[in-house]
PATORPA-854829 format. One line per 8 residues: number of its first residue (from 0); their letters; for each residue x, y, z of C-alpha. Coordinates in steps of 0.1 Angstrom, whole numbers. Each point is the difference from the previous one (the first is absolute). Layout:
NUM) A) X,Y,Z  ...
//
This chain:
0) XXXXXXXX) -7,-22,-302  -14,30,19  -29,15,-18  17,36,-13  -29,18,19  18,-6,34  41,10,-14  -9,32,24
8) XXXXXXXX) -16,-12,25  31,-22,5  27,22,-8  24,8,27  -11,28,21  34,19,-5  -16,14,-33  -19,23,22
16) XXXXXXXX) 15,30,8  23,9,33  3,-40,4  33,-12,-10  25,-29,12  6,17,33  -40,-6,9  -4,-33,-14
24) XXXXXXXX) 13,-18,31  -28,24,24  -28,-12,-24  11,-37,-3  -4,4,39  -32,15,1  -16,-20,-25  5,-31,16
32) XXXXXXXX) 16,-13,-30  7,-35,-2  13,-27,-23  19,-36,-2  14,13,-33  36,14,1  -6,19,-29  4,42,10
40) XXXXXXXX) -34,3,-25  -23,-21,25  8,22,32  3,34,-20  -34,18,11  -25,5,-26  -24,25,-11  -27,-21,12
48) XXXXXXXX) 16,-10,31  -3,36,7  -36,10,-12  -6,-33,26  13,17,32  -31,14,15  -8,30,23  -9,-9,33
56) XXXXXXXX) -10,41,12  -8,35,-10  20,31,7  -22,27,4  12,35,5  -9,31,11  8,27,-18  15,31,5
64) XXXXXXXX) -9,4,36  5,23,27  26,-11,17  -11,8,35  -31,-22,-10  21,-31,-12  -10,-29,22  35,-28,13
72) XXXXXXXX) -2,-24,-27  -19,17,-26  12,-7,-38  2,41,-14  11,17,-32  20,32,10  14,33,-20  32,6,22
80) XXXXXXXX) 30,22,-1  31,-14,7  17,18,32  30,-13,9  18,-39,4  7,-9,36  32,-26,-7  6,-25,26
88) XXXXXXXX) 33,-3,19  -3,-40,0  -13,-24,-27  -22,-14,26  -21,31,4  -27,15,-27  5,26,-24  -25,31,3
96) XXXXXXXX) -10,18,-25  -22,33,11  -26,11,-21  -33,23,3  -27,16,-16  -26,28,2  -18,-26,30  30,-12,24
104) XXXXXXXX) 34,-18,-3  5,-34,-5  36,-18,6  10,-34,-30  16,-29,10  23,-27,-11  19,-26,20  22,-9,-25
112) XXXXXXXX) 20,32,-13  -1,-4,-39  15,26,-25  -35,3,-21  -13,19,34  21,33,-7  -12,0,-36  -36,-6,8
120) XXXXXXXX) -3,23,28  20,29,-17  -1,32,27  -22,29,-6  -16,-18,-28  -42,-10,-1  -11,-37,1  -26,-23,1
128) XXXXXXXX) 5,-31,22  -25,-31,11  0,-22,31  -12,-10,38  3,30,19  12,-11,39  1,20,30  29,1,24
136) XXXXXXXX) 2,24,27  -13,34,-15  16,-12,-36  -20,-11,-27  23,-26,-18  0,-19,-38  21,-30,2  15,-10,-31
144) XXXXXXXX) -30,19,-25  -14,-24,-26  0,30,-27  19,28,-5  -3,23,-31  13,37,-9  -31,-1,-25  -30,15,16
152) XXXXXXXX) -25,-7,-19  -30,-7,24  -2,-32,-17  35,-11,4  -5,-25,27  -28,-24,1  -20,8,27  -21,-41,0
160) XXXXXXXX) 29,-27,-8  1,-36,6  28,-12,24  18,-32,-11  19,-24,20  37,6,-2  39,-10,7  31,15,4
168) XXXXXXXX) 10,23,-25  -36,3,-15  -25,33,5  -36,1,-3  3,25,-26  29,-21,-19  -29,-30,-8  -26,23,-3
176) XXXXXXXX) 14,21,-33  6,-34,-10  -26,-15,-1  -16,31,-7  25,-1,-37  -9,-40,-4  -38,5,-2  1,23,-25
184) XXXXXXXX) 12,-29,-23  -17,-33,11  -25,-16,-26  -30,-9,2  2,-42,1  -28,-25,-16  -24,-9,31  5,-31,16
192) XXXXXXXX) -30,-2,18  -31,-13,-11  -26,30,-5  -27,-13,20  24,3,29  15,34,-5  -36,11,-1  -18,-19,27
200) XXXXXXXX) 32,12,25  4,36,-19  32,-3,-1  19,24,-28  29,-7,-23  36,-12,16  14,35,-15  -31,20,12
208) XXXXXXXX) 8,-21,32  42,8,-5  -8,36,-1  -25,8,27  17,-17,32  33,21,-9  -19,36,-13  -35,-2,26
216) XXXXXXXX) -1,25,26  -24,-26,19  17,-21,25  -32,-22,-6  9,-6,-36  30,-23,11  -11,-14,30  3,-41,-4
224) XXXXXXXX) -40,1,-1  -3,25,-29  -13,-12,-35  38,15,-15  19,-23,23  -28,-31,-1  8,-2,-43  41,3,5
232) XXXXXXXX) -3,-28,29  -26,-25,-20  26,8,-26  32,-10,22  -21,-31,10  -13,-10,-30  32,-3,-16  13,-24,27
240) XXXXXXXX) -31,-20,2  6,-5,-41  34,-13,9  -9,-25,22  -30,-11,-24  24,-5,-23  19,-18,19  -29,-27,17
248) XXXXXXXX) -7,-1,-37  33,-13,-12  2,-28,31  -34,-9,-11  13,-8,-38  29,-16,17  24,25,-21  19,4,36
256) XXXXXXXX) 15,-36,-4  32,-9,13  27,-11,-27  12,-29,23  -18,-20,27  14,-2,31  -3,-36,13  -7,-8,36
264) XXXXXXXX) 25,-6,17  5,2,41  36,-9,8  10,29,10  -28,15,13  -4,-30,24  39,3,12  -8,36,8
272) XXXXXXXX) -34,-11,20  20,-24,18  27,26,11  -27,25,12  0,7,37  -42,5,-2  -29,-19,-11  -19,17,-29
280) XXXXXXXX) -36,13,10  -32,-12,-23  -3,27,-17  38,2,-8  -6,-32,-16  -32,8,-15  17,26,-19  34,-19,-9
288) XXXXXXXX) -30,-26,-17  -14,34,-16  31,12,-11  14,-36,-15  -33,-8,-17  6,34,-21  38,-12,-3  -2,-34,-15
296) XXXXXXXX) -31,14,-26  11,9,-30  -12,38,2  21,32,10  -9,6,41  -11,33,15  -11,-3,33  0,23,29
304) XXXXXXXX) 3,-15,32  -9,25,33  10,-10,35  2,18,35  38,9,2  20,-28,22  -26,-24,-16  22,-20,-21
312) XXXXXXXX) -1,11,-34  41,0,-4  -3,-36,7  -24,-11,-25  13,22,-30  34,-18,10  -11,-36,1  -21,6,-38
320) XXXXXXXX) 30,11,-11  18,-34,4  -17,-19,-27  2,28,-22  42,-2,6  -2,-35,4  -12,1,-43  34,20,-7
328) XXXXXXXX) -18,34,-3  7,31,27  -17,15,21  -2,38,8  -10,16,35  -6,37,5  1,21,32  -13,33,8
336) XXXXXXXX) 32,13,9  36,-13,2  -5,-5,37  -26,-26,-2  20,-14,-23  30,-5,16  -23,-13,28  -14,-23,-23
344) XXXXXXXX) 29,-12,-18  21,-9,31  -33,-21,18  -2,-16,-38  34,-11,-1  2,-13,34  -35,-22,-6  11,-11,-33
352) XXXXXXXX) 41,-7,11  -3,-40,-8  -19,5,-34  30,9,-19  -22,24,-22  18,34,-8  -16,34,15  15,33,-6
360) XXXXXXXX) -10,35,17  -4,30,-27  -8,38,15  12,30,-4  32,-3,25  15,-28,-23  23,16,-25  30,0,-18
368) XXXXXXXX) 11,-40,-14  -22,-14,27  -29,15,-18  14,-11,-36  8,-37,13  -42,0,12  -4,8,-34  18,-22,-14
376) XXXXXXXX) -12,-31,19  -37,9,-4  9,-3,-41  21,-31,-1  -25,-17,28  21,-3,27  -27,21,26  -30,-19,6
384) XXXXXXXX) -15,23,26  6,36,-4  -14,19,34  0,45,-7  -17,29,-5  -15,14,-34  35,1,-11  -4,-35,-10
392) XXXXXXXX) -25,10,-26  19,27,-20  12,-5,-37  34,-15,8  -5,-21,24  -9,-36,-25  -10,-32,15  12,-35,-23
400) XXXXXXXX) -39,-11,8  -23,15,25  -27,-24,6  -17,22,36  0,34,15  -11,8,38  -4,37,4  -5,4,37
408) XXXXXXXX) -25,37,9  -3,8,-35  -11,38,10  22,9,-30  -12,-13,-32  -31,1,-16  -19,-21,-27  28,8,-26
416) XXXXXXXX) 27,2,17  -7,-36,18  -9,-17,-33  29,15,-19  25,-27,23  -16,-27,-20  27,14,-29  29,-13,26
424) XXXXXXXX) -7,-35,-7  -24,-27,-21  -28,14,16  9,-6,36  -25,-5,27  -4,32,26  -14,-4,33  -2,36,16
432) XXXXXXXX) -3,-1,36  -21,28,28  1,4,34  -29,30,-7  -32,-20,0  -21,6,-26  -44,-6,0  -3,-29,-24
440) XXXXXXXX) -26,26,-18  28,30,-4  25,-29,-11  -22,-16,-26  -4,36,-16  35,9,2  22,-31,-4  -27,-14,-22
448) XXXXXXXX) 28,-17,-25  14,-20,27  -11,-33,25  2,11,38  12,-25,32  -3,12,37  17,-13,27  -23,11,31
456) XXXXXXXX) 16,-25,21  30,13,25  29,-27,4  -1,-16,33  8,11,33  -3,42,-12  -18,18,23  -24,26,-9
464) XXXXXXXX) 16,36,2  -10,16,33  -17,35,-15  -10,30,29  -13,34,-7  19,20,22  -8,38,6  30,24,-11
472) XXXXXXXX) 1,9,40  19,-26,10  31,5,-26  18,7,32  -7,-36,16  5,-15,-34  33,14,-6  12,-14,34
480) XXXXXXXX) -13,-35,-7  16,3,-34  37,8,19  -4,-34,17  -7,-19,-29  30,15,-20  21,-7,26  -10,-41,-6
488) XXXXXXXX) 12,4,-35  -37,3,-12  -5,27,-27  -33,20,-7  -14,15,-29  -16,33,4  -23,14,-30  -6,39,-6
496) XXXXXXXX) -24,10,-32  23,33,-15  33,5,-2  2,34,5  -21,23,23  -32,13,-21  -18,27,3  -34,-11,-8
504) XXXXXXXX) 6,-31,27  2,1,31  25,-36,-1  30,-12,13  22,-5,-27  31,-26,2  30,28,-1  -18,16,29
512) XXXXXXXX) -2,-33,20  35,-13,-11  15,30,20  -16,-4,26  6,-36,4  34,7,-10  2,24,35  -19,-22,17
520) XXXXXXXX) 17,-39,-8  32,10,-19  7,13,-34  20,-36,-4  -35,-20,8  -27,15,-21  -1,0,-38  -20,22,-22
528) XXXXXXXX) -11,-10,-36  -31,13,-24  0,0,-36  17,34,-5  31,-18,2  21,-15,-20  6,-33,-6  31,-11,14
536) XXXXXXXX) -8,25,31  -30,-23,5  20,-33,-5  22,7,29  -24,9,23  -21,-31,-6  28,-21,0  12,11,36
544) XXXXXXXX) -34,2,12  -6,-42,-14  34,-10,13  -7,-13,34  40,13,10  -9,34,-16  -1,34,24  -34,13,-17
552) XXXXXXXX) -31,-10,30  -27,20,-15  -5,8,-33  -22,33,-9  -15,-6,-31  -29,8,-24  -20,-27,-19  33,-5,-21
560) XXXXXXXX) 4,-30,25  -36,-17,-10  19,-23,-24  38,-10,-2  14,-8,32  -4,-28,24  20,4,36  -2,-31,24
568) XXXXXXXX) 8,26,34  -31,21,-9  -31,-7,22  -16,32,2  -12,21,-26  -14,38,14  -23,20,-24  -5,35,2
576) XXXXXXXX) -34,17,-10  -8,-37,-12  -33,21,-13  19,19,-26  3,-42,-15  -21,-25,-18  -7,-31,19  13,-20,-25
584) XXXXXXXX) 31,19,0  0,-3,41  -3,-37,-5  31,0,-22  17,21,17  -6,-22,33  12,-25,-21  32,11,7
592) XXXXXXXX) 2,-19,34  -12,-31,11  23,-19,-22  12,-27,23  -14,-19,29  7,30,26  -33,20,12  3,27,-22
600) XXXXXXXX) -21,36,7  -11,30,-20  -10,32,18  -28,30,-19  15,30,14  -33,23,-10  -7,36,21  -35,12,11
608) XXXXXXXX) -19,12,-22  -5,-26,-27  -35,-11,-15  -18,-19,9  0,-20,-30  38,0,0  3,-17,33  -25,-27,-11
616) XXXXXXXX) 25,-9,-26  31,-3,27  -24,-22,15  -4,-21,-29  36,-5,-5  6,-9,39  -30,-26,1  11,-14,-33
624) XXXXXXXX) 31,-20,-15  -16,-11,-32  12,22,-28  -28,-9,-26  -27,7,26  17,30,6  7,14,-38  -38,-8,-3
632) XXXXXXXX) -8,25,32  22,26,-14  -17,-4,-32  -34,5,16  8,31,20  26,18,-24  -4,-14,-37  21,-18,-19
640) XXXXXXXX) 24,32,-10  9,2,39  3,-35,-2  28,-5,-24  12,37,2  9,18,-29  38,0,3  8,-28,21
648) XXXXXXXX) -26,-28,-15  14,-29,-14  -22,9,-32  3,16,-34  6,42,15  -24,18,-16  3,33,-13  -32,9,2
656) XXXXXXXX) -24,-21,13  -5,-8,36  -15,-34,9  -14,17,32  -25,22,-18  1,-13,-35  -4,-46,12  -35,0,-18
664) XXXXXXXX) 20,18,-31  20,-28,4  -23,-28,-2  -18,14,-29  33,6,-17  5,-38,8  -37,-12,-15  2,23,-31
672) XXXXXXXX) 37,-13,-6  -15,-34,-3  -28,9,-24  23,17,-23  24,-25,-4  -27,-30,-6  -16,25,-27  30,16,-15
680) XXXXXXXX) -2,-10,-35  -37,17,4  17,37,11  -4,31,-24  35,0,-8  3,37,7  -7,-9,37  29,-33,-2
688) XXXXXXXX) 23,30,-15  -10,15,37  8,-31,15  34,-4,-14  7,35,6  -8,-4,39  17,-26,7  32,18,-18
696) XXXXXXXX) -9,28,27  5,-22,26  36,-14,-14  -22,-38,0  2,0,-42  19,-31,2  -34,-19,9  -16,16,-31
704) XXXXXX) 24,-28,-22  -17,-29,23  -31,8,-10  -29,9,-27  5,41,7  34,-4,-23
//
């Protein structure tokens, strides 16, 4: 049961005030909320989820200038009276407001016409406004004003405030007040770490730490490096690192046993080695040994196996499978998305046609009494391989005995979410598979709870990727060597960092380059996807641009096409500002191509200008086509947070701590998780209340009834 001294901290955040049902969707968004539970409670955001979402700048106005002073893109606090309301003849134009004081004039803006503006800018009346003053022309602008007040008092408007990230239908000021109301409430909680520590490192108390990243008018005070953000992220890390002790400790006590043995048998598999149209490399077969060994053992299997994509991995995680179907149990396999699936279910079916096992497909697309007759089957026994998304692992979905789960880029899920699919089945086995090369030191720390296979080792006759670095000059000799390629039915990915133009960077974002490839080759040949869109929008696209029949030639996309599609035509993959990526993530995205025995090419479109150091790391990726040598480069020149990324790794996403400043955090979060668990019956129990109490904080409490903490 939750210790009582957290009921706030986990209350829904609609208790706060202005945030009702109508918000709740905005914040689920924004707080990257996640679950595998189906239950409403486990996605509603919580106090703490909120007190968790950090600042990243200040806001630091001037205030009360002179307005002929006011620099473009100064933050201000101004006394105004409103003028007059300039309304716009079309929707598409902005609405004006007018406004002056005793220094100038000053015109408001909003793009979107909304009724509030003619009750906060009532004419003839005084008020007080804040926000980033922009010159057009002669005419000092405020786009859409952060603050606007008829109370003013001089100390109406902060003039230092921290600026959050945001979505859609949230404001700055809207998670500001509350998280201003929420720390006015929060406890302090028992202290987890051990004294010695807190001193030695200085570090203050989690609520002292709560309080000063959202109320400090010092950017420094929440920079990643500061000694506030260093105690929440040994925190965040020291929770997980207790969850994976605990679980190394139950494997070691052998309290992960299986309930049944399965026996080894190899009927099937060798019928489906027989019908393959390859030979299996070594290390294919060194890790179908690895896999079996932990099979046929009578203890519950975790083990993460990491190969280059196009390596073989599908292969392998198929063939263990067969035993494990052979011994009447079922086996589950999880895609990224319902594309890869589909991919994978149709090359499964076809490979495994003369078994006369049972294979089902399960995503999102598959309704109705399809869907219920899926269901059905997988209870009664009838499905022996069941190929889908995350769908697979909801609450209604019941297998009659799940014996192994394959989650393929498991970029998803995190320590609790992956162990919680042991409660499908009698303690399955799970092999999780990873095209993102991981350095063996990084994996150790952070799949610490699981064995690891590699398959280094490319299947035979793939030729390396052909990589050039290619200055952004020569787009115009590109493009035409691209329109004779299309018009051999070959198709071409093309990469762009943003979606949208920025203002900040100077990119080329993928709307911008769809429209003018859409001028250039034909609206009908180019396809645009990034992952503003939805779902089915996304599907469609990637299904044309896969199908080797289908109109789509080039597809413009972000990094939403790093995992989750595989298209036999594609043989060139063009990267823009390949800078702006990590070279792991270049890797994968290269990846992408080179998937069959056809030369295969991938093109670093970068513009003058770059560093120095930058173009040492395009070189690395041309020169180089191992991805383990290569995640151990990018590990040396950008740190393990660059690395894995923060919201694209296939690891837990933290929500505050960032492996590329805080990895030595990390491994003494690791060491110190060990020493408390071997000593726990030795803790002052006020500091194992702590323990339980942070790992409640984290949502990782159910580890706290494996172990000696309960």
């Amino acid at each position: 049961m939750r210790p009582i001294i957290l009921n706030y901290l986990f209350s829904p955040i609609t208790i706060l005030k202005g945030l009702g049902d109508k918000t709740l969707k905005c914040y689920e968004k924004l707080l990257n909320l996640k679950s595998l539970e189906e239950s409403v409670d486990a996605k509603t955001p919580k106090i703490v989820d909120l007190l968790y979402h950090k600042p990243y700048d200040l806001s630091v106005r001037r205030k009360f200038p002179n307005i002929f002073d006011i620099k473009n893109g100064e933050s201000i606090i101004l006394k105004l009276i409103v003028d007059k309301h300039v309304v716009p003849f079309k929707n598409t134009q902005p609405y004006k407001i007018v406004c002056h004081n005793e220094t100038g004039f000053i015109t408001i803006v909003y793009f979107q016409y909304k009724e509030f503006v003619k009750r906060a800018f009532p004419e003839n009346k005084e008020i007080m406004l804040s926000g980033k003053a922009e010159v057009f022309g002669r005419e000092l602008h405020i786009t859409h004003p952060d603050y606007i007040t008829s109370k003013i008092a001089d100390n109406s408007i902060p003039v230092v405030e921290q600026i959050y990230p945001l979505t859609k239908g949230i404001t700055n000021k809207g998670v500001k007040t509350s998280i201003n109301e929420a720390l006015k409430k929060i406890d302090d909680l028992p202290e987890w770490i051990d004294q010695e520590l807190v001193k030695k490192e200085k570090w203050p108390s989690w609520k002292d730490a709560i309080n000063k990243i959202h109320t400090s008018e010092k950017i420094k005070d929440f920079d990643p490096e500061s000694k506030y953000i260093q105690r929440l992220a040994y925190d965040e890390l020291l929770a997980y690192q207790l969850a994976l002790g605990i679980i190394r400790n139950k494997k070691k006590k052998g309290l992960n046993k299986k309930q049944q043995a399965i026996e080894k048998k190899n009927g099937l598999k060798d019928l489906l080695l027989a019908s393959l149209p390859f030979q299996l490399t070594q290390d294919q077969e060194k890790v179908i040994s690895e896999i079996e060994n932990d099979i046929f053992s009578d203890k519950h299997m975790v083990r993460l196996l990491q190969g280059d994509v196009g390596s073989g991995k599908t292969v392998v995680a198929l063939l263990t499978a067969m035993s494990v179907i052979e011994n009447k149990y079922q086996a589950a396999f999880m895609a990224p998305t319902s594309i890869l699936a589909a991919q994978h279910y149709v090359w499964i079916s076809e490979v495994c046609k003369d078994l006369k096992i049972n294979i089902a497909l399960l995503t999102g697309k598959i309704k109705g009494k399809q869907r219920e007759k899926i269901f059905e089957d997988l209870k009664s026994g009838k499905i022996d391989l069941l190929i889908g998304t995350h769908a697979i692992f909801q609450e209604n979905v019941e297998f009659k005995k799940l014996g192994y789960v394959v989650i393929d880029e498991q970029h998803r899920f995190g320590v609790a979410q992956r162990m919680s699919l042991v409660k499908k089945g009698e303690s399955p086995d799970i092999l999780i598979m990873t095209a993102t090369p991981i350095p063996r030191t990084l994996a150790l720390t952070i799949y610490g709870d699981m064995n690891v296979s590699c398959i280094k080792e490319k299947p035979q006759n793939r030729k390396n990727i052909e990589t050039r670095i290619i200055l952004k000059e020569k787009l115009t000799s590109l493009t035409q060597r691209i329109s004779e390629i299309i018009k051999q039915n070959k198709k071409v990915y093309w990469v762009c960092p943003l979606v949208e133009e920025s203002e900040i960077l100077n990119l080329m974002p993928v709307k911008t380059r769809y429209e003018e490839f859409s001028k250039l080759f034909g609206q009908d040949k180019v396809g645009l996807i990034h992952g503003k869109m939805k779902e089915n929008e996304k599907n469609k696209i990637m299904e044309n641009f896969a199908d080797s029949e289908g109109s789509i030639k080039i597809l413009i996309a972000t990094t939403v096409i790093e995992v989750g599609i595989d298209c036999p035509n594609a043989n060139i993959m063009i990267i823009e500002h390949p800078e702006r990526f990590g070279l792991s993530q270049l890797h994968q995205l290269r990846g992408r191509v080179g998937r069959r025995e056809e030369q295969s090419f991938c093109i670093l479109l970068y513009e003058n200008g770059i560093s120095q150091t930058s173009y040492k790391r395009l070189q690395i990726i041309k020169n180089n086509h191992d991805g383990f040598y290569i995640a151990e480069q990018d590990l040396k020149l950008r740190g393990s947070g660059e690395v894995l990324g923060n919201k694209q790794s296939g690891f837990t996403e933290y929500k505050i701590a960032n492996l590329y400043v805080h990895y030595d955090l990390l491994y003494k979060a690791s060491q110190n998780a060990m020493i408390l668990l071997k000593n726990v019956i030795h803790i002052p129990e006020k500091q194992r209340d702590g323990l339980r109490i942070l790992l409640y904080l984290f949502n990782l409490d159910t580890y706290i009834r494996s172990s000696l903490l309960e």
